[in-house]
C-alpha positions in Angstrom: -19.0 -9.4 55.2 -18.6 -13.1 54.0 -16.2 -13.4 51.1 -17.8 -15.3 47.5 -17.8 -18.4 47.4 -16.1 -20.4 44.5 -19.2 -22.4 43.7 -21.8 -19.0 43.1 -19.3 -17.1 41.6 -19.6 -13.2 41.0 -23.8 -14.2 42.4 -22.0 -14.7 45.3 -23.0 -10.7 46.4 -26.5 -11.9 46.5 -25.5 -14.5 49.4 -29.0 -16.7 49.8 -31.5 -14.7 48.0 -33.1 -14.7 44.7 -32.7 -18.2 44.0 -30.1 -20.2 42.9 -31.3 -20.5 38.9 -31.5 -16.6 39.3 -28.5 -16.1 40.3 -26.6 -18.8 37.8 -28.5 -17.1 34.8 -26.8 -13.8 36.1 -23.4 -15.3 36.3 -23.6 -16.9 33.1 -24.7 -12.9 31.2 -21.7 -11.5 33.7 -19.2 -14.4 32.4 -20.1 -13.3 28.7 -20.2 -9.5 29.0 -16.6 -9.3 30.6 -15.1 -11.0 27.9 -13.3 -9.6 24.6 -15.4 -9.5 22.1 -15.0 -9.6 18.1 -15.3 -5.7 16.7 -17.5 -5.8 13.4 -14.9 -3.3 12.2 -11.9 -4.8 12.0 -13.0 -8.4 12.4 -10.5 -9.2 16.0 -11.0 -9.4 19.4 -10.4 -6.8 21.4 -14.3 -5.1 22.1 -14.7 -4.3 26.0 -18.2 -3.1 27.2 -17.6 0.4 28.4 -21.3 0.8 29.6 -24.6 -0.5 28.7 -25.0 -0.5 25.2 -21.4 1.1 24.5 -18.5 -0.7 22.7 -14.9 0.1 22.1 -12.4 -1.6 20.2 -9.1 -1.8 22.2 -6.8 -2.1 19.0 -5.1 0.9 18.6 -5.8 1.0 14.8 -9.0 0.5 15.2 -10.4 1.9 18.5 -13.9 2.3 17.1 -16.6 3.3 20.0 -19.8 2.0 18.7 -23.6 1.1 20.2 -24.7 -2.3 20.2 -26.9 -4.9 22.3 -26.4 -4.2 26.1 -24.5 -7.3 27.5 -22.7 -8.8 25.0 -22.3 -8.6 20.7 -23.7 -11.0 18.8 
């Protein structure tokens, strides 16, 4: 199997197929989805997507575990 490419990023499973808008749109929703995220409860970062729709805070006085939008929090 070919290993990703720098260029296409975590696409880079996809290889040649779906196009190459397609496949940046995807990289860009991946990018933002596997970031920390700001908790609405105690206002830092620290939110990691557990699943879709499902939120915990990572802070140990927090650690919330909320639903939310699917990729990323608003």
């Amino acid at each position: 199997m070919a290993a990703k490419s720098k260029k296409s990023k975590s696409a880079g499973r996809f290889g040649a197929r779906y196009g190459k808008r397609v496949r940046a749109k995807l990289v860009q929703v991946e990018i933002k989805q596997r970031v920390k995220q700001k908790c609405p409860f105690c206002n830092k970062l620290g939110v990691k997507r557990l699943s879709k729709g499902i939120w915990q805070c990572t802070r140990k006085k927090c650690n919330k575990k909320f639903a939310s939008d699917t990729y990323y929090l608003k």
